[in-house]
C-alpha positions in Angstrom: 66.5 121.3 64.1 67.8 120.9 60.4 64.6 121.2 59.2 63.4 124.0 61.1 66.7 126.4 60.0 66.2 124.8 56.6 62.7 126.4 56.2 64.1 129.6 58.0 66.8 130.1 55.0 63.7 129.6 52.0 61.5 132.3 54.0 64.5 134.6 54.0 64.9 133.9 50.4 61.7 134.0 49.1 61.4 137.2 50.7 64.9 139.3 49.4 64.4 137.4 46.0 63.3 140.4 43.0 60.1 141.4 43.6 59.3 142.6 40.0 59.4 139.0 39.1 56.5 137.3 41.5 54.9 139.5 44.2 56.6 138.6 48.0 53.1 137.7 49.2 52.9 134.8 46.9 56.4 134.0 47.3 56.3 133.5 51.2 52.8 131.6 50.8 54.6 129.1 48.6 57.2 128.4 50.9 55.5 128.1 53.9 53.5 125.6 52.5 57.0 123.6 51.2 57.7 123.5 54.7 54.2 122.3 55.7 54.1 119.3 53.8 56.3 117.4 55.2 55.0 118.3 59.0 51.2 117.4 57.5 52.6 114.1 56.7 54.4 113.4 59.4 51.3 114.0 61.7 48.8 111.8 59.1 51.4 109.0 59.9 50.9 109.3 63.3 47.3 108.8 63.4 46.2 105.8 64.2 44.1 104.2 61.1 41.1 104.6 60.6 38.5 101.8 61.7 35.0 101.6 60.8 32.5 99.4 62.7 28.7 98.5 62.5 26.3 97.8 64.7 23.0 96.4 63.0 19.8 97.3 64.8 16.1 98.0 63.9 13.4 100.0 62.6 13.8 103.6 63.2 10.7 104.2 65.5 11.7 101.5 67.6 14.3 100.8 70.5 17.2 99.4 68.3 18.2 101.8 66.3 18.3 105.0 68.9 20.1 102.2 71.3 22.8 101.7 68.7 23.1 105.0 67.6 23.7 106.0 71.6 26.0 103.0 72.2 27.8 103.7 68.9 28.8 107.7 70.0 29.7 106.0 73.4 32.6 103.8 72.2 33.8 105.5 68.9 37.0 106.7 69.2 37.9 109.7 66.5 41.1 110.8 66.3 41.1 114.5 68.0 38.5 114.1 70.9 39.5 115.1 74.1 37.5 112.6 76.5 38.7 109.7 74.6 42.3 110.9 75.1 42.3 111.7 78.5 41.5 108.3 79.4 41.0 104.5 77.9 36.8 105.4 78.2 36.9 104.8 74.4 37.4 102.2 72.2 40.3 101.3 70.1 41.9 104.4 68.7 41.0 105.2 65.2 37.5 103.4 65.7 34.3 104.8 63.9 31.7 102.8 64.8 27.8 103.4 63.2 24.2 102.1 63.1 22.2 100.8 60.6 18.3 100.2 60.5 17.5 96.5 59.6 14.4 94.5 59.8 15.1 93.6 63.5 16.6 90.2 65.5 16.8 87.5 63.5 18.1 89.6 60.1 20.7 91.0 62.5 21.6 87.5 63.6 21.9 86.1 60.0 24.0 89.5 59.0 26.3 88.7 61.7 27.2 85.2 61.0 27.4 85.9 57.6 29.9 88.4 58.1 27.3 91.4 56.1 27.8 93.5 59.8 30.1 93.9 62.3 27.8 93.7 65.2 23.8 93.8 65.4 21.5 93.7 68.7 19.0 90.8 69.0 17.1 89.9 71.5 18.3 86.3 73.8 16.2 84.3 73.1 16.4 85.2 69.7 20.1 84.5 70.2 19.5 81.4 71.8 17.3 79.8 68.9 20.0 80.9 66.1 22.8 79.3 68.3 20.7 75.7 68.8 19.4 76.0 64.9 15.7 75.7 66.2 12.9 78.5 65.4 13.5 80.7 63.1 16.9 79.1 62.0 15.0 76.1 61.9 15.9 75.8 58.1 19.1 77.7 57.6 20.8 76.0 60.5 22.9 76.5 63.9 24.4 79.9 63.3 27.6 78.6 65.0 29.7 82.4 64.3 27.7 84.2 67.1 29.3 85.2 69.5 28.5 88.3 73.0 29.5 91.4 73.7 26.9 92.2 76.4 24.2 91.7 77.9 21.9 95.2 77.6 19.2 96.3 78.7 15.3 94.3 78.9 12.7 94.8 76.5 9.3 95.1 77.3 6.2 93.4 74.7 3.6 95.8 74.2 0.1 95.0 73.0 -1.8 98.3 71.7 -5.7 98.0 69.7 -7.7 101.2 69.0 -8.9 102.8 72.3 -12.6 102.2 72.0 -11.6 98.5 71.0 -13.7 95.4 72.2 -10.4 93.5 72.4 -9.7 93.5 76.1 -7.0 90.4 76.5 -4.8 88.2 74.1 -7.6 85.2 73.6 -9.8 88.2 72.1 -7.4 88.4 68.9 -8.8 85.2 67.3 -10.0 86.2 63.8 -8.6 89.5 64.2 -6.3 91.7 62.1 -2.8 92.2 63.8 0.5 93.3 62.9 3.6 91.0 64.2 6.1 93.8 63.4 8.6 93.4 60.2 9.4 89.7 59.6 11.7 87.5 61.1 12.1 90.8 63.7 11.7 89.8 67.4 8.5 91.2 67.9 7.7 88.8 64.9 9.3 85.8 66.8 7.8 86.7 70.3 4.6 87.0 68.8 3.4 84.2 66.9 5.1 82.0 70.4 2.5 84.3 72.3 -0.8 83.6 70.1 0.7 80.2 70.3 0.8 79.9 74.2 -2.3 81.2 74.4 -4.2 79.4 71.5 -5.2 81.7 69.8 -5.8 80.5 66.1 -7.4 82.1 62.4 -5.2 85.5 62.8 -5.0 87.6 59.7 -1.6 88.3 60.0 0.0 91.5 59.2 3.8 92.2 58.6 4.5 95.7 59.1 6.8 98.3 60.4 6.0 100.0 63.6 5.4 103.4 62.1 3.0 101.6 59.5 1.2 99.6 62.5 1.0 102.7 64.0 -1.0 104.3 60.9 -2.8 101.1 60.0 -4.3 100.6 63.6 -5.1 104.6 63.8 -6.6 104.3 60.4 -9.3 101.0 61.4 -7.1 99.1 58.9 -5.7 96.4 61.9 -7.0 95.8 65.0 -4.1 95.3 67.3 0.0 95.3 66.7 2.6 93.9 68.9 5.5 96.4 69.9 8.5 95.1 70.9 10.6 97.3 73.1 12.1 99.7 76.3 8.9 101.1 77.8 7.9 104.2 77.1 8.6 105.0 74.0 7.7 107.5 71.7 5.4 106.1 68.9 3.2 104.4 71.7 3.2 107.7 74.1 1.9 109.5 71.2 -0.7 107.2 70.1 -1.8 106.4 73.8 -1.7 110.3 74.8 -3.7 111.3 71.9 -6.6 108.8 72.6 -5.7 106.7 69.8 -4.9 103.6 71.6 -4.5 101.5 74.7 -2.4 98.7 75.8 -3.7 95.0 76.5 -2.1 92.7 79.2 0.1 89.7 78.4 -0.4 87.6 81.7 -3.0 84.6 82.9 -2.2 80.8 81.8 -1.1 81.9 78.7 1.7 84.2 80.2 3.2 81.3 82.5 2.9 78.9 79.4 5.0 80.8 77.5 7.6 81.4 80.0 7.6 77.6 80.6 8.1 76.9 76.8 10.7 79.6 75.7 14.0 80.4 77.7 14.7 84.3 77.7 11.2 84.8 78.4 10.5 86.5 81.4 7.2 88.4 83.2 7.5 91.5 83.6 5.7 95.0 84.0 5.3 98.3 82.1 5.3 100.3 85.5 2.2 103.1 86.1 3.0 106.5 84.4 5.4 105.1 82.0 2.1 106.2 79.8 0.7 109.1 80.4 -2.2 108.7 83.1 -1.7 104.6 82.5 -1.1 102.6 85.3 0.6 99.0 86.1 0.1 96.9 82.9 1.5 92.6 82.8 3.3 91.6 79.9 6.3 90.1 78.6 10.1 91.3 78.6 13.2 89.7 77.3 16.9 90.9 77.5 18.9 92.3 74.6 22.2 91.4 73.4 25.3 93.2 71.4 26.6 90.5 69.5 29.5 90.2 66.8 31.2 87.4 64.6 33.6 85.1 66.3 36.4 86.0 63.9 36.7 89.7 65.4 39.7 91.1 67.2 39.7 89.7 70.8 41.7 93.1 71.4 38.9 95.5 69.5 35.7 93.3 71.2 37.4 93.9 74.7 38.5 97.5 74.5 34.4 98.3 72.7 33.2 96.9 76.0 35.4 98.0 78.1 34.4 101.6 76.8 30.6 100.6 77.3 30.9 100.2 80.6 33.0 103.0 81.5 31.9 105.4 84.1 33.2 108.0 82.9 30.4 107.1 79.8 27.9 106.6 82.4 26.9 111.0 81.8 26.3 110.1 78.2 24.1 106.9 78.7 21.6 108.8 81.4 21.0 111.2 78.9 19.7 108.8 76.3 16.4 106.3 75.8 14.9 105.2 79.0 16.6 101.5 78.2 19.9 102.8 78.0 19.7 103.4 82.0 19.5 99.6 82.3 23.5 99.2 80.5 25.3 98.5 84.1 27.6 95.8 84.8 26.4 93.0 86.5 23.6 92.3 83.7 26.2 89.7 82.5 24.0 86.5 84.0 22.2 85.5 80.7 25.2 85.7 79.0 26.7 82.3 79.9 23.2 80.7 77.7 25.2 82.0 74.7 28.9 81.7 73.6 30.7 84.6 75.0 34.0 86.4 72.2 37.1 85.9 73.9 37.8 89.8 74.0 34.6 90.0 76.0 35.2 87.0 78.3 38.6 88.9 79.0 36.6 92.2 80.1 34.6 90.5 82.4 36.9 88.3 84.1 39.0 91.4 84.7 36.2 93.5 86.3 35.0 90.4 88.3 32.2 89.8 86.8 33.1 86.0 85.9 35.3 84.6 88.3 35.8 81.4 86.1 36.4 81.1 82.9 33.3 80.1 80.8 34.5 77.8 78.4 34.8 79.8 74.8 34.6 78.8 71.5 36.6 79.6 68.9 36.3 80.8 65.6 35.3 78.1 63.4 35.8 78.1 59.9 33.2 77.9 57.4 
């Protein structure tokens, strides 16, 4: 109230005050914004601070990176809007969370541990070789600061050669040119255990993005690339409804060797018409996972999920990629393979989906 009557009694003055000396126009902006000030400040300090949060992903034309820019306007929480104030279907106030391409799984993993991102998706099998130091870790090491958030949606392997290609199954890639995807990415990982299972030897390996696959295989420059991710998607419906390509089966011996040999490995099925005028097609699919560093705030971790599975977020998730339909509680089953974060273990004892408590580990210092 002092304040208020204290303003009232400059704007009086500043307006009876000569005019000859400084025109009353001026005068009266001037001390309204005096009065301002201090009510600008006051709301600044009751803001709540200002958070940022990664989420390292993949190459832009693949699943990651649209996933994590989806899941990343799903849980931020900017000061200001509305549907994160009418109800706790955000995360922690003040949050700003992002994505960032990467070079896929396993550089996600490493960035993660190492404390270079926040968060990263990577695929669970993926996971599950950086937790046990075997694979592609085989030579750093047991990456022992991983920690889940969730359990996401599956991803589909997807082998594509020219369209007038000889190359009609996965033993047909001996001697051939293929692209594994960008190193140490999943695909990359998923691959070479694929030619392995399946014996196939002498193949001219090429590391590539998916856009540059793309180009290379249109070009006659490779004759086959692996794609790993959520079925369709739009670099493979392009290429497959322009005539420039089709897609192999990843099934047989071969298939149920792999599955055998590597945990997270599943068969699956990209379903008819996910392709234009293609039908039922055998592969490969494996889960994806939202992990973070086991030093983060159990409070933050739990309140990021929490948004993620919010139904009053389930609007915004429809309207995304086809993968992000799959984001549903309940997926939480390939979790316990992994160490769960404590904030996350929380979430999901709360909403019944653990009723024990997996045993967590804690932060461990390097």
């Amino acid at each position: 109230m002092r304040f208020t009557k204290a303003c009232a009694r400059l704007l009086t003055q500043s307006y009876t005050k000569d005019t000859r000396m400084v025109p009353l126009m001026t005068r009266l902006i001037g001390a309204f914004l005096l009065c301002l000030l201090p009510l600008l400040a006051s709301a600044a300090q009751s803001l709540p601070p200002r958070r940022s949060f990664d989420i390292a992903t993949g190459p832009v034309a693949g699943t990651y990176f649209p996933m994590g820019e989806l899941i990343a306007q799903v849980v931020s929480h900017p000061p200001g809007l509305s549907r994160c104030e009418k109800s706790a279907q955000c995360g922690p106030p003040g949050m700003i969370v992002s994505a960032r391409t990467s070079d896929g799984a396993v550089a996600n993993v490493r960035a993660v541990n190492d404390g270079a991102a926040a968060s990263g998706l990577a695929q669970g099998n993926v996971v599950a070789d950086a937790v046990a130091g075997r694979g592609a870790f085989k030579t750093a090491g047991r990456q022992t600061h991983i920690r889940v958030m969730a359990d996401l949606f599956p991803e589909e392997m997807q082998l594509l050669v020219s369209a007038h290609s000889p190359i009609k199954s996965v033993n047909d890639l001996k001697g051939k040119r293929v692209s594994l995807g960008n190193a140490n990415s999943g695909a990359d990982v998923i691959a070479q255990q694929i030619l392995a299972a399946y014996g196939v030897q002498n193949v001219k390996v090429v590391r590539e993005t998916y856009e540059i696959s793309g180009g290379l295989l249109r070009e006659g420059k490779i004759d086959a690339f692996f794609f790993l991710g959520g079925a369709p998607n739009i670099l493979i419906a392009d290429m497959v409804g322009r005539g420039q390509a089709k897609l192999i089966a990843i099934d047989g011996p071969g298939r149920a060797k792999l599955i055998a040999k590597v945990k997270g490995l599943s068969a699956d099925i990209i379903p008819p018409g996910a392709y234009r005028g293609k039908g039922r097609v055998e592969t490969i699919s494996c889960h994806t996972l939202w992990i973070v560093k086991d030093s983060a705030p159990a409070d933050a971790v739990h309140d990021l999920v929490r948004a993620l599975y919010h139904p009053g977020n389930r609007p915004l998730l429809e309207q995304g990629p086809s993968p992000a339909q799959e984001i549903k509680l309940g997926e939480t089953a390939s979790l316990l393979s992994v160490p769960l974060h404590a904030g996350a273990a929380r979430f999901y004892r709360e909403t019944g989906q653990l009723p024990w408590a997996p045993p967590i580990m804690p932060p461990r210092r390097k």
